[in-house]
Residue, then its C-alpha position, 0 to 999 in steps of 0.5 A: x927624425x933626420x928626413x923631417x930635417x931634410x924636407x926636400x927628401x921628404x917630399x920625394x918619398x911622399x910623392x911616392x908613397x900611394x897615400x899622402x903629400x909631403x907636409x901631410x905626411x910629415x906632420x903625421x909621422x909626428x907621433x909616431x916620432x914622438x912615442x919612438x922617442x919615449x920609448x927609448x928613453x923609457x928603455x935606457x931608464x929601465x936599463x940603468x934601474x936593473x943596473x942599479x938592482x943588480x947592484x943592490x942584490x949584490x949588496x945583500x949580505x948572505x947572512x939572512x940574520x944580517x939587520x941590513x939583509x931585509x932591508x937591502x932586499x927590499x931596496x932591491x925590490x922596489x928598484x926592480x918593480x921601477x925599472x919594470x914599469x918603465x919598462x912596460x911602458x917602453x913597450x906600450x910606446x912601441x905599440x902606439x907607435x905603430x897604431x899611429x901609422x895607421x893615420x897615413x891611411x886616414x883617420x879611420x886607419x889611425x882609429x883602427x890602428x889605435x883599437x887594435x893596439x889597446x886590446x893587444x895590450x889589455x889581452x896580453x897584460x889582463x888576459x893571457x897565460x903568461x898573468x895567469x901563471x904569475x898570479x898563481x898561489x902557492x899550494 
């Protein structure tokens, strides 16, 4: 974001980049700015939300026939799967990200970029071992 402020110095690394001139660059770096730019800002929501889980069960009285227990557990819960879905999205943003760089090799390289990004994340969110093993019943 600091060299799109400076576009004299953008000019030159574009001038020696192989595949691009200086405002085409930059405009192309724009989403790629921008999903960074989500991505930290869904990282530092779901760091303050895991903080307020951990309080939360740190709140959890010990004794389960404690009227608040289930209660204060759930809360917990519920601030934990918050945290987490901001959390993911964070790393979807990531991803994005870097399928975006593929349009500073053109528009067959931002629709490559972005393919190979979405079946990543469908194979490792839907497809892998890692769902599989979460998703198991308990015997």
């Amino acid at each position: 974001m600091a060299l799109i402020g400076n576009a004299a110095t953008v000019q030159r690394l574009a001038e020696e980049l192989p595949f691009g001139t200086g405002p085409d660059v930059t405009l192309k770096m724009l989403p790629v700015i921008g999903f960074l730019a989500n991505a930290l800002l869904k990282f530092i929501w779901a760091h303050r939300l895991f903080g307020y889980c951990s309080i939360l069960m740190a709140a959890v009285p010990n004794e389960p026939d404690d009227p608040i227990s289930f209660h204060r557990a759930g809360q917990a819960a519920e601030i934990n799967i918050t945290a987490a879905k901001s959390f993911n999205r964070g790393l979807r943003s990531i991803y994005f990200a870097l399928a975006a760089l593929g349009w500073l090799l053109g528009p067959w390289g931002l629709v490559a970029g972005v393919t190979m990004a979405t079946v990543v994340l469908l194979r490792r969110e839907f497809a892998s071992q890692s769902r599989r093993v979460i998703l198991m019943r308990e015997p």
